[in-house]
C-alpha positions, 0 to 999 in steps of 0.5 A: 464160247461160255467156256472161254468166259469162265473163271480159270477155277471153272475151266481147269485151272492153271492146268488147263491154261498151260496145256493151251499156253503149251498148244499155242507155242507149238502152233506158233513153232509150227506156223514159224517153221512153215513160214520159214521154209516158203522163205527159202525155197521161193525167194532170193533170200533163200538162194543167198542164205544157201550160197552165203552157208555152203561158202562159209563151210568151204572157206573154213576148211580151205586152207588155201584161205590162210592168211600166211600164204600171200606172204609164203608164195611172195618170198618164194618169188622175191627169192627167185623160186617158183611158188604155188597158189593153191586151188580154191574149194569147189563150192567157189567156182562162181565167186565174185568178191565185190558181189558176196550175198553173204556180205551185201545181206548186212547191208542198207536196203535204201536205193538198192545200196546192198545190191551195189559192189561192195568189196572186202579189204584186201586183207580178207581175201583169199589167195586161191585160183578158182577152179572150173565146176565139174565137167565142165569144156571149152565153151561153144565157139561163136556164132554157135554160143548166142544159141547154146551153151554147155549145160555143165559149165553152168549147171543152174536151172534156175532161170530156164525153170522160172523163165521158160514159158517165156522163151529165155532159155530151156535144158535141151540135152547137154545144153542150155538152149537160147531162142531168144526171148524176154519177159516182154518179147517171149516171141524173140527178140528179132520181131521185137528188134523189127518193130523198133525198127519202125521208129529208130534208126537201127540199121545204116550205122547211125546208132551204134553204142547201146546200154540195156538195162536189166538185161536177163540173158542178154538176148536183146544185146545178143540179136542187135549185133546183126545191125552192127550194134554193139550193146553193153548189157548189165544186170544185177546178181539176183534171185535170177543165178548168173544172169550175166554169166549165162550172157558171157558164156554166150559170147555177149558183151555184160557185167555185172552192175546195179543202178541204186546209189551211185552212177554207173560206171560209163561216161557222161553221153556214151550211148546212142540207145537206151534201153529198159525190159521190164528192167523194173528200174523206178525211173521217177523215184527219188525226185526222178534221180534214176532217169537223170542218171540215164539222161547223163549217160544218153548222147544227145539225139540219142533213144530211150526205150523202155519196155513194160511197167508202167507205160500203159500197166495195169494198176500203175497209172500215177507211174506211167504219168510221172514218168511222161511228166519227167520226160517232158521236163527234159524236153524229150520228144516222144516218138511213139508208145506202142502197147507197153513200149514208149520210145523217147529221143533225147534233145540234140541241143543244150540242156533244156530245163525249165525254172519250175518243175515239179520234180524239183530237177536244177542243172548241176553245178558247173564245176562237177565233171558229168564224166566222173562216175567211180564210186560216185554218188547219184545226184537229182540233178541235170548233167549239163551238156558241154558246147562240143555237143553238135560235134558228137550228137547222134546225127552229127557223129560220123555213121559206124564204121567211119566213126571209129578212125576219125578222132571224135573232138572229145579228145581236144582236152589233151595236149596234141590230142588228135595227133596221139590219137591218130599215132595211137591208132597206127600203132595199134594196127601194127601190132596187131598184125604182129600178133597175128603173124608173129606170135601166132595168137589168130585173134581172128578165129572163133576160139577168142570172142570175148576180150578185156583190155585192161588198161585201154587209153583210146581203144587202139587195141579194140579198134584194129580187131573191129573187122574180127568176130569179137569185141572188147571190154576197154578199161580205163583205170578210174585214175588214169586220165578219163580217155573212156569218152573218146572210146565211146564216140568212136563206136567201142564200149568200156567202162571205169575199174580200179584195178585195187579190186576184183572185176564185177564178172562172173569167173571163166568169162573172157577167153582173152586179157590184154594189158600194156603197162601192167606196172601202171595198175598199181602205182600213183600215177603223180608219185609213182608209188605203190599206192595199195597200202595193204601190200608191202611191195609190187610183187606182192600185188601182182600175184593178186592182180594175177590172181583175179586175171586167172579168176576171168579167165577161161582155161586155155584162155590167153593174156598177153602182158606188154611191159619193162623187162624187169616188171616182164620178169616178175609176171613170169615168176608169178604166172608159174604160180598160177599154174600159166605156161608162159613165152616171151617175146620181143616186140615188133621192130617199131616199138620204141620203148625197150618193152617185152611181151609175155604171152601166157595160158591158162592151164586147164586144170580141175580138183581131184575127184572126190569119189 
């Protein structure tokens, strides 16, 4: 300690201080080196900085990036030929546009905003067909697949690494296996499915639509199906890989979605159940913003469940009180906390708030549609509940199955409303069968489980395939009429997208797409227009719709596009191009509307070896 107290004459001089000032940087260096690695390897951080580097590297030496291919493939179709989309890299297998790492990283950590979709313009994009990861097969057909998967259709081990002990799924040979388990039911989702059973009505049809929050592998949706459940699970792209994707694969109703700035994409009272495992979504910050968005999208008399921090945890004391004082607020009734489970029914009536509260809640405005929820901003405020609210309360709402043929009174909005709803669901039947029968596409069989309707209207389409082992995403165009209401009141499940932009999923996720009035997707619906001011023509935003509905779709999948003959002819043009074989058929007799129908598959197909 004298030492370092003596003039700079007596300890060596300048020297000396610079050997030391020399020996402090490399430790600094080393320290900083250190540091930098247990960032990397341990944190999510390092897991975007991985993929965000290694797509940099491909899409610079892609040349199916040039930018002048969107035009040569559209004049080549314009012309009459046949045109070619080149493949993407491999190290693009798993990319979703609107859910880049890369992008999002530069982004406003505040409410989460960075982990929201964020989409590049459409001028960025690549024109490219992402190709399958090496070795991979058609998937495991269900019911098989809620237990296994194909390791090699997608080889992250991430999550059977981290989350094993705790049952969500381990490498066993050529697959992932599935027990069953979560964070806070490592024992199966079964036992922790019977012990809700206790308080809510799970069985006998009275609950049917559910959202699961933070949903892991979907495990919890997965195993509710056996009550005639059908859960809607979604969780954000995050340190744990392909979360949504590993719940796809297993033939489970998912996407991808994060709840931080804006309302999810649902309308307003859609869901009988709710429900949160260790999901860690801070319900009372933000002046409890979060659980008035889950009270926006919870139908009357319907139930909230959340699992795990804070109800009952350690060191979360003022949490778990807040989160019971914003729940008495809204006059929730609280059936039961079971250890870290608290299970909450939601009011069947109106409303109920009071003047003064400490959250500082109010109704919102009277004049905001509680239904509109695309790239809509959250507000702390109370949506209200409309005077029909006894006609689709739980309890008040037909029991599944009846509720699914009976128009729910949410369709009175629309002229003639339960006419074209009931015309609607007839004509689906028909075609259906026509399908089956005719054009030989045996929805019924285990080789399709997971569909999209693409532009869905009511859900006719979803509603004659309910009695088959498969379900349905339904779309509604966010500017189209919002019909997604009606569709959740009769015991199906969808949500709101823009067909301007890419679909928050993982690539190869659905074995089936169905869409009806593909022109529709990218005109005006008031002008009639193209409304993408990007594009110079219909054409040319076909081959990128096509292009993203190749990217969904598992080879050897199916998309069956219903349209004019004009439009049937442009999508054939472009099918070829994306490697689709395609026939084309004319309608069942009782269709009125001069339309033809496009049966196309996706062509299995890989890259060329590189060894």
């Amino acid at each position: 300690m004298g030492h370092l107290n003596l003039p700079a004459s007596k300890r060596g001089g300048a020297s000396t201080a610079g050997q030391w000032r020399i020996l402090d940087a490399v430790t600094g260096l080393l320290f900083a080196l250190v540091l930098a690695f247990f960032v990397l390897v341990f944190t999510s951080l390092g897991d975007s900085l991985a993929a965000s580097g290694r797509r940099s590297l491909a899409r610079a030496s892609s040349a199916a990036v040039d930018p002048r291919q969107r035009g040569r493939v559209i004049s080549v179709i314009e012309a009459g030929g046949r045109a070619t989309v080149e493949a993407c890299s491999a190290e693009e297998v798993d990319h979703m546009p609107c859910e880049d790492p890369r992008r999002n990283s530069q982004l406003s950590r505040d409410m989460n905003f960075y982990r929201e979709r964020h989409c590049p313009p459409p001028e960025e994009t690549p024109l490219c067909l992402i190709p399958p990861p090496d070795g991979y097969r058609i998937p495991v057909t269900w019911p098989e697949s809620l237990h296994k998967i194909w390791h090699s259709n997608m080889p992250h081990n991430k999550i059977a690494e981290r989350k094993g002990h705790q049952g969500w799924m381990k490498e066993e040979g050529e697959y992932f296996i599935f027990p069953g388990g979560g964070t806070m039911f490592p024992d199966g989702a079964v036992p922790y499915i019977e012990k809700l059973g206790q308080y809510i009505p799970l069985s006998g049809g009275v609950l049917r639509t559910a959202l699961d929050m933070g949903c892991g592998v979907a495990s919890f949706g997965g195993f509710l199906l056996k009550e005639d459940i059908l859960t809607l699970s979604f969780a954000p792209r995050d340190s744990h890989k392909s979360q949504i994707q590993f719940a796809l694969e297993r033939g489970i109703p998912a996407l991808v979605a994060m709840l931080g700035t804006r309302r999810l994409p649902f309308p307003a009272h859609s869901f009988d159940l709710v429900h949160c495992s260790r999901c860690l979504i801070p319900f009372t910050a933000y002046n409890a913003t979060y659980f008035t968005e889950v009270d926006r999208l919870l139908r009357p008399g319907g139930y909230l469940v959340i699992s795990g921090p804070p109800v009952q945890w350690a060191k979360q004391d003022k949490e778990w009180a807040d989160l019971q004082a914003v729940a008495r607020t809204l006059c929730y009734e609280l059936i039961v906390v079971d250890g870290n489970t608290v299970i909450w029914r939601k009011p069947s009536g109106e409303s109920c708030l009071p003047d003064q509260n400490e959250f500082g809640l109010d109704l919102c405005s009277e004049d905001e549609d509680p239904n509109v929820a695309w790239y809509f901003n959250l507000k702390s405020c109370v949506s209200r509940i409309p005077t029909l609210v006894g006609e689709y309360a739980v309890g008040s709402i037909p029991n599944w199955p009846d509720r699914l043929a009976i128009a729910p009174a949410r369709v009175s909005p629309m002229k003639n409303g339960k006419d074209v709803f009931d015309a609607d669901t007839r004509r689906w039947a028909r075609r259906i069968m026509y399908y089956n029968n005719s054009l030989g596409l045996k929805l019924g069989t285990a080789a399709v489980r997971n569909i999209m309707d693409m532009n869905a209207f009511f859900g006719g389409f979803a509603a004659a395939l309910s009695s088959a082992p498969v379900w349905v995403m339904n779309i509604v165009p966010a500017r189209k009429p919002l019909t997604l209401n009606v569709i959740f009141d009769r015991g199906l499940i969808g949500i709101y997208h823009d067909w301007c932009e890419p679909f928050s999923t993982y690539p190869r996720t659905y074995d089936f797409l169905h869409v009806t009035s593909i022109s529709s997707l990218i005109k005006d619906p008031k002008s009639g227009k193209n409304r993408f001011g990007f594009f110079d023509s219909i054409k040319m935003y076909l081959v990128d719709l096509m292009v993203e509905m190749d990217r969904m779709l598992r080879p050897e999948g199916k998309a069956v596009i219903r349209d004019s003959p004009e439009v049937i002819d442009k999508v054939g043009r472009v099918a070829h191009a994306i490697r689709w074989t395609v026939k084309v058929h004319d309608p069942e007799r009782e269709s009125n509307g001069g339309e033809k129908i496009l049966v196309a598959t996706k062509t299995f197909w890989t890259l060329p070896s590189s060894h």
